[in-house]
N, C-alpha and C positions, 0 to 999 in steps of 0.2 A: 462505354468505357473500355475500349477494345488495349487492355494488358497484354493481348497476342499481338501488337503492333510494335512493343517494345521488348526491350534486351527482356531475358529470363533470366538472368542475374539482375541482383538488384546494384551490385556493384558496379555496373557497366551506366546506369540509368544517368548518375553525374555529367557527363560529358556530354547528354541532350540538351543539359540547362544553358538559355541564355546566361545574359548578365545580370538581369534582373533576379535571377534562381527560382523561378515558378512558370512552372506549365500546367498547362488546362487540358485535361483527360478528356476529349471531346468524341463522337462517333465518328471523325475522319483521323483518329490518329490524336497527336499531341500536338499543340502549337505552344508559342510564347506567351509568358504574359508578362505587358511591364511592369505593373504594380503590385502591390497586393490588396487581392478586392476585397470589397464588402462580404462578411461571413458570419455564419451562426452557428456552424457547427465544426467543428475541428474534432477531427478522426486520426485516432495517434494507432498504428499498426505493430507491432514486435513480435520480432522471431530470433531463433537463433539455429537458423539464418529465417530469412522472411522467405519464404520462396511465393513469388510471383503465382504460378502456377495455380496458388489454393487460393488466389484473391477472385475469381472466378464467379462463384455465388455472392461476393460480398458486391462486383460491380454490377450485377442485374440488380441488386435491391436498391443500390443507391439510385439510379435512374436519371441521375442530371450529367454535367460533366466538371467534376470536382477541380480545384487547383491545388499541385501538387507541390512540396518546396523539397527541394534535394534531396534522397535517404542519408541518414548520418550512423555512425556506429556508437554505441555507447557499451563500454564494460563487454564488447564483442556480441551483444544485442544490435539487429540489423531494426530500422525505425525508419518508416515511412509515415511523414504526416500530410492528411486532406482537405482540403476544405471546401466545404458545402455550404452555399447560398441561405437555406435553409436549416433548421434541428428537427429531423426526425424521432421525436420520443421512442416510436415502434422501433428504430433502428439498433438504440440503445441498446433495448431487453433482447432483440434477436442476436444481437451482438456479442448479447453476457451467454446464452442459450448453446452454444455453438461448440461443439466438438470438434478444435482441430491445434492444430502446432504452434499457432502463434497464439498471442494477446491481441486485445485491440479496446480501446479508449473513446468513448466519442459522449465528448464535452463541447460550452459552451463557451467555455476560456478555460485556461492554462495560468497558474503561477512564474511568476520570472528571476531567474536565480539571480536578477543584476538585482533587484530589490530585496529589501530585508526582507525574510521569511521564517514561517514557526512549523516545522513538523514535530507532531505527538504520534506517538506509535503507542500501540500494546505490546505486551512481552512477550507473553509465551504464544506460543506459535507464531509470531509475529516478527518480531526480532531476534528469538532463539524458534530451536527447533522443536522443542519439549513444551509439556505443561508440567511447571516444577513440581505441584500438587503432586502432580501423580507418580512422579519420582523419587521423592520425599517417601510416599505411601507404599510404593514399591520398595523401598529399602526396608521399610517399617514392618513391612509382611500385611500391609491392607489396600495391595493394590488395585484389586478386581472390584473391590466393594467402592473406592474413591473413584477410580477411570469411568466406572459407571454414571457415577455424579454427575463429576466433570463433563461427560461427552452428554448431558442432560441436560444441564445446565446453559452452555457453550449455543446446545441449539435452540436455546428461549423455552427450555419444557418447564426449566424451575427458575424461579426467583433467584439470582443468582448469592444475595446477602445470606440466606438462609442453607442455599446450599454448600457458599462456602462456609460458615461456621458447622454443619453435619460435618463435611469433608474433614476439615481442621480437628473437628471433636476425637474423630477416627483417630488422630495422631500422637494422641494423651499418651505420656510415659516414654515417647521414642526417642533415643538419645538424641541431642542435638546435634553430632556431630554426622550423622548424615548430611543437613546441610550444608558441612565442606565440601562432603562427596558430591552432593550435586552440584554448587559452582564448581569444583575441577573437571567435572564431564557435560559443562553445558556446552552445545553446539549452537554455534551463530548461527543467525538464519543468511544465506547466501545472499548476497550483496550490501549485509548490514555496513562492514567495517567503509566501502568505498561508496555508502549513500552517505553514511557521516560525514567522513572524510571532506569530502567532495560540498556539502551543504557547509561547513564551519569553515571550508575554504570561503564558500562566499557569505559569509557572515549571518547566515541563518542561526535558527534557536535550535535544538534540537533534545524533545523529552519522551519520557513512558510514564505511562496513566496505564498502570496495572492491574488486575487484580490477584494479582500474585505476591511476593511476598519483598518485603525493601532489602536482604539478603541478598538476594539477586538483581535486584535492577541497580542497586548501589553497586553492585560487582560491574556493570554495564556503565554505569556510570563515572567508574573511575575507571575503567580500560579504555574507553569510548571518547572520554571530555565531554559529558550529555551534561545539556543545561539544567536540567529537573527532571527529579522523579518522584511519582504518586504510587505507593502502592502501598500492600500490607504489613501489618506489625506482627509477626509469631511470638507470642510470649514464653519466654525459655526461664526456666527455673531450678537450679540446681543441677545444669547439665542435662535436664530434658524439658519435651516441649510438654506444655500444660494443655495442648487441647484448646486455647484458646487464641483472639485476636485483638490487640488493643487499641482501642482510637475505633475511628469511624471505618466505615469499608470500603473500597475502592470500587463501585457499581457504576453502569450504565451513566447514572445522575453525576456522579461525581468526573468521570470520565470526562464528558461533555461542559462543565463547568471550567475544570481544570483547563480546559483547550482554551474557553473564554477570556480565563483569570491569568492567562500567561501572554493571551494576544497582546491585554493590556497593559500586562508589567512591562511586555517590550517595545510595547506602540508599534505593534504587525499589524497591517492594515489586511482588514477581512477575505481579500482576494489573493492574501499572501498565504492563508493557513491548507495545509495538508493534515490527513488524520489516515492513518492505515491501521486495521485491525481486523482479527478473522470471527469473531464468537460474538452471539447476540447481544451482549451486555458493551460491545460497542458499538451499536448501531446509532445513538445519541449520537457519540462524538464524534463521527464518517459523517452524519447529518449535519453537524457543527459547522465544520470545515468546509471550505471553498471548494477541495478537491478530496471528494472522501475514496480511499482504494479498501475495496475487500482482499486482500491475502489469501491463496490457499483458504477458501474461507467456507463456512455451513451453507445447506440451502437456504436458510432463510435470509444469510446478509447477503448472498452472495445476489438474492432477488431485487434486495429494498435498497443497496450502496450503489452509489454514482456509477462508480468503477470496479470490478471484478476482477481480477488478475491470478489465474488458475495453473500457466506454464510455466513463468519466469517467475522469480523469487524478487527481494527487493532492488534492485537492478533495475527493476520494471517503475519504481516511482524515477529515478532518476531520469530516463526514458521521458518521463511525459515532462518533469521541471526542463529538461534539455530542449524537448520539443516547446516549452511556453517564452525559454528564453528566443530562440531564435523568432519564432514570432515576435517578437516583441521586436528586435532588433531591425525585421523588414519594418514596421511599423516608423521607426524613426525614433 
């Protein structure tokens, strides 16, 4: 897969493509190809920018000669998508293992933004930048003792239902209006507002299966136009919080059900669902979905999730639904 045959800009690469828009990465260079061939794996690349240069190691491991469809830009994410004959499982995990400036994706389809679709997110970390818990607990003067929880929790050490009612306990007596204070200083996570945007232009669902608190995802949800949110109850009393949580929890189980229970309130067919989230207690609901992304996410999801996405922020799911529509489009 000799990439020192072509431009080092990936900008420049367009104007190689026939008319057909797919060339075959082969040992003498690039040729044409008219159709699009029979594939099993599709390998979604992002950078910002992609630089050619560092794909080097990735073409000695693939080994065949992949066919390639145009780079496109999305949100000033440079995306180069491959496709291989074959799916390499081993490719996968060396793929997620990898130290270097871009992302990369290698799946065995893609969802298509021309069909109805369901993405579910988690919150904190995920959609915002924070975990509200511990900003809550931080205002409250018990932050060291929750963030500990939290970051224990998050990597599968504790049972997450149990941990968050300890965490919660911690917060008995804290005025409630801290919770204002954290929705006026929660930060979106970077490219939340134009994945939205962008999915309810084309008629997708779009929700959060939390386990944070409905305070905030409710704030998300009327800023946002989010179809649904799942999270948790804080019980407030007299102007502070009681230490407690009411109703069921928003865990792992619940998470992955909810992805379920929403495919079929909207009649999403199962190749249409996405699920992005960073912390063990959504590893269920990444397994759920058709196309599960780890976010910025622990060792342990970032091991056991489809996809791993460590550089780019959410920016990077749009990246692959961009990449699944145009597939779909050579297909006919």
């Amino acid at each position: 897969m000799p990439f020192s045959s072509l431009p080092t800009r990936l900008a420049d690469w367009p104007a190689l493509f026939p008319a057909s828009g797919l060339l075959r990465l082969g040992a003498q260079g690039a040729e044409p190809v008219a159709s699009l061939p029979d594939h099993a794996g599709i390998l979604v690349l992002m950078g910002r920018p992609l630089a050619v240069s560092e794909l080097a190691p990735l073409a000695a491991r693939l080994g065949q000669a992949p066919v390639t469809l145009p780079p496109f830009n999305v949100a000033g994410v440079e995306v180069l998508v491959l496709l291989t004959a074959g799916f390499d499982e081993a490719l996968g995990e060396w793929l997620k293992a990898q130290e270097w400036s871009l992302d990369a994706a290698y799946v065995r389809a893609l969802p298509d933004l021309a069909e109805p679709g369901l993405l579910l997110m988690d919150m904190d970390s995920t959609a915002i930048q924070i975990e509200c818990i511990d900003e809550i607990a931080r205002l409250a003067g018990v932050g060291e003792q929750v963030a500990a929880v939290t970051a224990a929790a998050m990597q599968g050490k504790l049972e997450f239902c149990d941990s968050l009612r300890n965490r919660v306990a911690l917060l008995k007596d804290a005025d409630a209006g801290i919770l204002e204070q954290v929705v006026d200083l929660m930060p979106l996570m970077p490219g939340l507002e134009i994945l939205v945007a962008r999915l309810k232009q084309a008629g997708w669902k779009v929700a959060i299966a939390s386990g944070g608190f409905t305070r905030f995802a409710g704030h998300l949800q009327q800023t946002l136009g989010l179809d649904h949110i799942e999270a948790n109850n804080l019980v407030v009393r007299d102007g502070r919080l009681t230490g407690e949580v009411d109703g069921r929890i928003v865990d792992g189980k619940v998470k992955a059900q909810t992805l379920l229970d929403l495919k079929v309130r909207y009649g999403i067919a199962d190749h249409q669902t996405v699920a992005i989230g960073d912390g063990a207690n959504d590893l269920p609901m990444l397994a759920n979905a058709a196309l599960g992304l780890a976010l910025h996410a622990k060792p342990i999801v970032r091991q056991q999730a489809q996809v791993a996405i460590a550089r780019l922020d959410l920016e990077a799911a749009l990246c692959l639904l961009e990449a699944g529509s145009r597939l779909a489009a050579l297909r006919g």
